[in-house]
N, C-alpha and C positions, 0 to 999 in steps of 0.2 A: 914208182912203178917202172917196171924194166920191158923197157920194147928191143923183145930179138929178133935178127931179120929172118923173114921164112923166104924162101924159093916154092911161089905158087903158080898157075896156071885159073886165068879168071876166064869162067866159062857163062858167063851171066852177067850184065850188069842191072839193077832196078832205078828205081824213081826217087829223087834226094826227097828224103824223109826227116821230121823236125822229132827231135827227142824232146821228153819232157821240160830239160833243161832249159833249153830255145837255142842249144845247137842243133846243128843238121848234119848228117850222114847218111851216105849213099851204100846202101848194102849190094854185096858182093858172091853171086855162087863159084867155087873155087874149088880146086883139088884137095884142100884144106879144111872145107866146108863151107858155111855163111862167115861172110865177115863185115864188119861195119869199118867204112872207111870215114872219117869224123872230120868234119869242116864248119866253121863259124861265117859270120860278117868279116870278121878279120882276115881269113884266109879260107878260102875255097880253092885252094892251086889242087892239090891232090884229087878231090875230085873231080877237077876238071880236066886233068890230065888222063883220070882213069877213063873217064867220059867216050873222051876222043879217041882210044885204043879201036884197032880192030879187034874181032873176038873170033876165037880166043886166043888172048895173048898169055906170055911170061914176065913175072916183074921178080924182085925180089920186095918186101917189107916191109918195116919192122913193125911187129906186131905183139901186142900184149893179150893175155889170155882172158878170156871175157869172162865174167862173174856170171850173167843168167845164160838161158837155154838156148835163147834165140840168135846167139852167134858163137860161133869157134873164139874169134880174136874179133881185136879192134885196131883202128890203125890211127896212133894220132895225130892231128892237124899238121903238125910242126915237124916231122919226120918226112925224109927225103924216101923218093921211092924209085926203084933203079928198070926200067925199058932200056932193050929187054933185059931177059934174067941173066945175072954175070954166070 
């Protein structure tokens, strides 16, 4: 899977939600559309970096394209995400 960086503006942030898997991700309304930002036990930094943003803010990152309806992209765990957007 190939994560490209997007230049978004996050106008929204929700409530960490648990995926079927027993990961967690925190969905995102964006310039971009819905996006689901992905965090485990292992690492939750991204979301909680998105967390603590004022809104709304610009990031840029890398984002892979989501297979169902319910998001534009997804963003995964292990990917660095750039405040603000370069």
């Amino acid at each position: 899977m190939q994560a490209d960086p997007k230049h978004l503006t996050v106008h929204a942030v929700g409530p960490i939600r648990a995926a079927e898997q027993g990961t967690e991700y925190l969905e995102c309304e964006t310039s971009l559309g819905t996006i689901a930002i992905l965090g485990s036990e292992r690492s939750r930094w991204n979301i909680g970096v998105v967390e603590a943003e004022e809104l709304p803010f610009e990031a840029v990152m890398f984002c892979v394209p989501a297979q169902s309806g319910a998001h534009a992209y997804w963003v995964p765990e292990e990917t660095t995400l750039f405040f603000p957007a370069i």
